[in-house]
Each structure stands twice: as structure tokens, then as C-alpha cells.
DRENTISE-316467 format. One record per residue (C-alpha): residue number from 1; x, y, z. Coordinates in Angstrom, 3 decimals, decimal comma. Last residue first. Example, Ala and Ser with C-alpha at 12.3 -4.5 7.8 and 13.67 -1.06 7.14 Angstrom:
BEGIN
> 2; 13,670; -1,060; 7,140
> 1; 12,300; -4,500; 7,800
! end
This chain:
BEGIN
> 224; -19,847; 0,966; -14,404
> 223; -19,319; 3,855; -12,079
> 222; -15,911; 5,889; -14,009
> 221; -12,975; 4,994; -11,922
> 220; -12,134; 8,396; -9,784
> 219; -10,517; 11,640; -9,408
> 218; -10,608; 14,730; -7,255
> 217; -13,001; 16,959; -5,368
> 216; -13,069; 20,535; -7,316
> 215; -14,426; 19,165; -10,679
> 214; -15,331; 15,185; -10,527
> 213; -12,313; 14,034; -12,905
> 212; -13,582; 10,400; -14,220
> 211; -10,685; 7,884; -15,515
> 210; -12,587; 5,760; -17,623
> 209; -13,698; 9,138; -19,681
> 208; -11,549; 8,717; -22,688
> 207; -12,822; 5,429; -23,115
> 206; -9,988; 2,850; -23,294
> 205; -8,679; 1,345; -26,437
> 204; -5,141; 0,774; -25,353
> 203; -4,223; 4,436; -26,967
> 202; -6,779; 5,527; -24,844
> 201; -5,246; 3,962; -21,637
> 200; -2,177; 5,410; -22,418
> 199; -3,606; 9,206; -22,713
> 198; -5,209; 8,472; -19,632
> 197; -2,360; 7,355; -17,703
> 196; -0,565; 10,673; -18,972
> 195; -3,287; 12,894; -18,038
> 194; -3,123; 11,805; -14,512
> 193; 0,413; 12,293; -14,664
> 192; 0,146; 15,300; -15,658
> 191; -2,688; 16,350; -12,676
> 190; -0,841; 14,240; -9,817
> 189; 2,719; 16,632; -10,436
> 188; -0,120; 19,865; -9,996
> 187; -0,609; 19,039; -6,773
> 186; 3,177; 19,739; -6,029
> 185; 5,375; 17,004; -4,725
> 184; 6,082; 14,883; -1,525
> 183; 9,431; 14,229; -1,055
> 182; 9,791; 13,231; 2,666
> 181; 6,820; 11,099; 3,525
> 180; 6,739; 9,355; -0,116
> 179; 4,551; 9,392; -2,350
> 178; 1,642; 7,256; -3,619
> 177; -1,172; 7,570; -0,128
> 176; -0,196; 10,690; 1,250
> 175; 0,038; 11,954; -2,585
> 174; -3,570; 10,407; -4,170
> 173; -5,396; 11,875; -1,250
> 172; -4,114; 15,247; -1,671
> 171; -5,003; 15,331; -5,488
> 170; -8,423; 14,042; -4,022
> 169; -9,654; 10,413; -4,295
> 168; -13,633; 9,909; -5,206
> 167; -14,710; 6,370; -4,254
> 166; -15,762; 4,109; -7,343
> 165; -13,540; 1,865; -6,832
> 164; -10,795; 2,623; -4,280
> 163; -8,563; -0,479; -5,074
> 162; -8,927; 0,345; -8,904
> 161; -8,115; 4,065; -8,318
> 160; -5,079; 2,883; -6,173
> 159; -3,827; 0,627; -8,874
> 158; -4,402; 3,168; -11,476
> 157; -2,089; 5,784; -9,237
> 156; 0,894; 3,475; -8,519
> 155; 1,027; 2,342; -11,963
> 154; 0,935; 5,659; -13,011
> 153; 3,663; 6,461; -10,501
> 152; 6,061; 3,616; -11,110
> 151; 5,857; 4,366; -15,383
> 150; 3,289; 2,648; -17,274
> 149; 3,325; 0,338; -20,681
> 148; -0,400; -0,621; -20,743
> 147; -0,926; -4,520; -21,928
> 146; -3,604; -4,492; -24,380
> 145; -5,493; -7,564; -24,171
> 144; -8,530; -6,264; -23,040
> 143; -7,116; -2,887; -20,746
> 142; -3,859; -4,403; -18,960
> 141; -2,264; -3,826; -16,426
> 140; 1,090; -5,873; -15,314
> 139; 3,147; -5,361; -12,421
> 138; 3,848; -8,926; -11,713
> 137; 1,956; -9,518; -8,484
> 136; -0,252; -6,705; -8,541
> 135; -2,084; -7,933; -11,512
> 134; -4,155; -5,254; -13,304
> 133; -7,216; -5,495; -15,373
> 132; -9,358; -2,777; -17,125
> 131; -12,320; -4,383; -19,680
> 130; -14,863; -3,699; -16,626
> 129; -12,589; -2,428; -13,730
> 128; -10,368; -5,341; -12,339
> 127; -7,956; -5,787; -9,728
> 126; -6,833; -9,327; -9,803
> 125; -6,078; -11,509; -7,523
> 124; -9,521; -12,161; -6,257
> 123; -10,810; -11,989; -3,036
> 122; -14,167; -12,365; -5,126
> 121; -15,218; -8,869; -3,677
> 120; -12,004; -6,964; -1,903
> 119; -11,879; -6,716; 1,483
> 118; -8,586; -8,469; 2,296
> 117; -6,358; -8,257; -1,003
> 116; -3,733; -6,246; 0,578
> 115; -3,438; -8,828; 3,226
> 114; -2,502; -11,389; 0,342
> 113; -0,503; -9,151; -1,530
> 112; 1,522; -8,650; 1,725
> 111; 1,984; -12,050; 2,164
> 110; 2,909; -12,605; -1,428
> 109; 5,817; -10,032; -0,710
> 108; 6,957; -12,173; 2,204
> 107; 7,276; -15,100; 0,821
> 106; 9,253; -13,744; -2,028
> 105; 11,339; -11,938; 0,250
> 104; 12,158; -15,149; 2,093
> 103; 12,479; -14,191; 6,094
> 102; 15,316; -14,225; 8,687
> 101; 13,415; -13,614; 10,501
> 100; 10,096; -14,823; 11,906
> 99; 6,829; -13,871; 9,601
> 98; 3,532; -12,604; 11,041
> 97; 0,043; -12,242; 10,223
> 96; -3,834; -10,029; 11,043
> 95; -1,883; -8,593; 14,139
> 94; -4,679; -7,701; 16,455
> 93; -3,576; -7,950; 20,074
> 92; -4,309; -11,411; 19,575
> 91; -2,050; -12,452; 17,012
> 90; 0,752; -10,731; 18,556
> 89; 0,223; -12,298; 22,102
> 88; -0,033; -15,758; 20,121
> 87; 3,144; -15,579; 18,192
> 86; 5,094; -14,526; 21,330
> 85; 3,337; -17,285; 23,545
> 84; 4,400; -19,524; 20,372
> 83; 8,036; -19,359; 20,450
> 82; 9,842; -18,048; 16,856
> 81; 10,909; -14,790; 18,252
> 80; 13,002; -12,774; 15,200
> 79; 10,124; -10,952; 14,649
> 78; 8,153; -9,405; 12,212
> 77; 4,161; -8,686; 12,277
> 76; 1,948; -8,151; 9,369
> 75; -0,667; -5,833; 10,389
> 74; -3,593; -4,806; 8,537
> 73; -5,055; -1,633; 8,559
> 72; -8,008; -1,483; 10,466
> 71; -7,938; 1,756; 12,738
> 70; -10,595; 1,746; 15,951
> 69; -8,155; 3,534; 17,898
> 68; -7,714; 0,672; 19,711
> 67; -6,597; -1,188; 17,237
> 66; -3,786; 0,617; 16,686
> 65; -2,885; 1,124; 20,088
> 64; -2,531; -2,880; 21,020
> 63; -0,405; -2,963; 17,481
> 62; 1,977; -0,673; 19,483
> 61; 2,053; -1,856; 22,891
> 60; 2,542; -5,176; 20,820
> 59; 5,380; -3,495; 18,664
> 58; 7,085; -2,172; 21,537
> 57; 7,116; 1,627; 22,225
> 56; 10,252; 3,664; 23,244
> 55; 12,729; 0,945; 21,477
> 54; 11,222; -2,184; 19,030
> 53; 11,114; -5,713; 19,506
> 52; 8,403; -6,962; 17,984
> 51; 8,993; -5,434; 14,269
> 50; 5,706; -4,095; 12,548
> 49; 4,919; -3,949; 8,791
> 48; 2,255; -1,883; 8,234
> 47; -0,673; -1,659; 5,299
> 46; -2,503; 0,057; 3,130
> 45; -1,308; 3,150; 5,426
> 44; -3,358; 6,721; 5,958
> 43; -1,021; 9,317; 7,137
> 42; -0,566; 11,716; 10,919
> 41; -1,759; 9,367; 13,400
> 40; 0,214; 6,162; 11,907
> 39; 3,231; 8,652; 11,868
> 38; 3,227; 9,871; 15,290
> 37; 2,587; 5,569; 16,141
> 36; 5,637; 4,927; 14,264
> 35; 7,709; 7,595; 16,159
> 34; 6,948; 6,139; 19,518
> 33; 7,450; 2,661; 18,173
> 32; 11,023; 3,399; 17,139
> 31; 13,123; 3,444; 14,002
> 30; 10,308; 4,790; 11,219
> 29; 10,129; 4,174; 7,669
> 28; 7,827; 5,085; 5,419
> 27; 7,600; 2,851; 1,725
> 26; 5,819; 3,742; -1,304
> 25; 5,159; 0,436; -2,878
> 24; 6,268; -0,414; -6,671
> 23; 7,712; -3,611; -5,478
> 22; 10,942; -2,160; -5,812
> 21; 9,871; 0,147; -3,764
> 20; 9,508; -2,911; -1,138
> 19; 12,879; -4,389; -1,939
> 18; 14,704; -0,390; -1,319
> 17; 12,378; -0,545; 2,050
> 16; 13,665; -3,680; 3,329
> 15; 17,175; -3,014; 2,696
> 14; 17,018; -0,426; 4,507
> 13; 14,925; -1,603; 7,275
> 12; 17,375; -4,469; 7,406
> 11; 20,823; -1,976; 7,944
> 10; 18,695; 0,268; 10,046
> 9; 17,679; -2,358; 12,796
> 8; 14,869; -0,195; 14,641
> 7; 11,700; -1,517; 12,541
> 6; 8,527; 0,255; 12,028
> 5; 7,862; -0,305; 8,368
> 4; 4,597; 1,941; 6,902
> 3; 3,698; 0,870; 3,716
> 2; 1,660; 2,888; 1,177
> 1; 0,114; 1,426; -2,010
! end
């Protein structure tokens, strides 16, 4: 999942980011509203964290243009303003949450979970694909009780294919929304490790066709 963080302190959006990937989130970083919104226009996000207080463009301004331009990615707002008119004006320009800083990590990380989660049937949890189950809030996946040993970017890539359902994701798709801004790689890097996660998920019992490949569009979950 991809995270955009606008937030001008260096020193926390740092240490922000290295948490986040930690997570196993890809994480964009920008300093300034202005260069947030460029961003936000150029990549698809799961999901933005947005500082209040922020140079060139404010994060209301900011949240304000998101919505209007129609885009629904949730919002989770951070500020170090605790009084209520702030709260409210951030809420209702369409922040979907906020935390105040300092913040608890482990608050914070559920939070995001918990946005991330919007949409989905059952509001469940757990992402689940017949006998395929993953857990984004310990990392594990699972196919029947076979937990699936799975570096960052296969983990990265079978939660996004569980997320997207049935949807067809291109090799393009699959790196604006796993890797980062700056290092993207070669199509070809999606393809092995592609073919790594299904090697896995064989081993776990898994058909060898879970993971479809629809020839000159990209990948997807097999339609139960």
C-alpha cells in the first residue's frame, strides 16, 4: 500500500516514513503542500497523511483540493492543534480522521488499518480470497493453515491483489502503487517476483492458477 506524508518537519517525517516501511508501506514524502498536491496529481495513494500546518499550501487548502477533484482517498490528518474549531475545519473539508502530536505509533498504525479497511465487504480485518488469508496487522498470509514465508515485495504485491479483487492490475499499476517514487524498477522486477509468490503459494497448496496473468493487461486474483 502507498502512503503519501505531506509534512514539513524533516526530522518527524523521517522518522515517520522509516516506521511506516516498516509497516511494509511504500512511503512518499513531500515538505510542502504545493509539492504534495504535484504528487497527488501525478500517483494513485491508499492513503495520505496530511500535517495542518504546512508552507506554500496548508493542509486544509490542501485536503479542500483533494476533494474537489472528486479523489477519495482517505485522509488522516496531523496536527499539533488540539482546539476543536481546528478539528472541525479539518473534518469538514473532508478529512475522514486526525491524530494531535505527539502521537502513539501503535495508535496510529491501527488508524491507518482502519481507513485502509473502508470499502471493503464485512469491514473485516482480514483480506481473504477463498482458502487465501492475510492479516495486515501482523504481516501474516496464510493459504489454509499454511502460513506463506514472503519477502516485503510479495507481501506488498498479494496484499494489493487481495485489496483489488478481481480487478486486473498492470506491471505499471503494481509499481506506482508498491515502489517507491524515486527507485522505481524495471517491469520485468514485477514478473519474478510474481513468479516467486506463486511458486510459494503452490508449495502452500495453492492452485497454480490463483494468481491469474490476463496476457498483455496484467495480473489478478483468479474470480472465485
Amino acid at each position: 500500500m502507498r502512503i503519501l506524508l505531506v509534512e514539513d518537519n524533516r526530522q518527524i517525517a523521517q522518522s515517520l516514513a522509516e516506521a511506516l516501511e516498516q509497516q511494509h508501506y511504500t512511503v512518499d514524502l513531500a515538505a510542502d503542500g504545493e509539492f504534495g498536491w504535484q504528487q497527488i496529481e501525478c500517483l494513485t495513494y491508499d492513503l495520505i497523511l496530511l500535517d495542518l500546518m504546512l508552507p506554500k499550501i496548508d493542509g486544509i487548502t490542501l485536503c479542500r483540493q483533494i476533494r474537489a477533484k472528486g479523489l477519495t482517498t482517505p485522509v488522516l490528518m496531523l496536527t499539533a492543534k488540539d482546539t476543536s474549531p481546528d478539528l472541525v475545519l479539518g473534518l469538514d473539508v473532508g478529512a475522514d480522521d486526525y491524530m494531535v502530536k505527539p502521537f502513539d505509533l501503535p495508535e496510529l498504525f491501527a488508524r491507518i488499518r482502519a481507513l485502509l479497511r473502508r470499502g471493503n465487504i464485512g469491514n473485516s480485518p482480514l483480506l481473504t480470497w477463498e482458502h487465501l488469508e492475510l492479516d495486515p496487522s501482523n504481516f501474516i498470509a496464510r493459504y489454509q493453515e499454511n502460513i506463506l514465508k514472503l519477502t516485503a515485495k510479495e507481501y506488498a504485491i498479494l496484499e494489493l491483489l487481495l485489496r483489488s479483487g478481481d480487478r486486473i492490475l498492470s506491471r505499471s499499476d503494481m509499481i506506482d502503487r508498491i515502489w517507491a517514487f524515486d527507485d522505481p524498477p524495471q517491469e520485468d522486477a514485477v514478473k519474478f517476483h510474481i513468479k516467486e509468490l506463486r511458486k510459494k503459494l503452490t508449495l502452500a497448496g495453492a492452485p497454480v492458477s490463483l494468481i491469474e496473468t490476463v496476457y498483455g493487461v496484467g495480473y489478478r486474483l483468479k474470480p472465485i
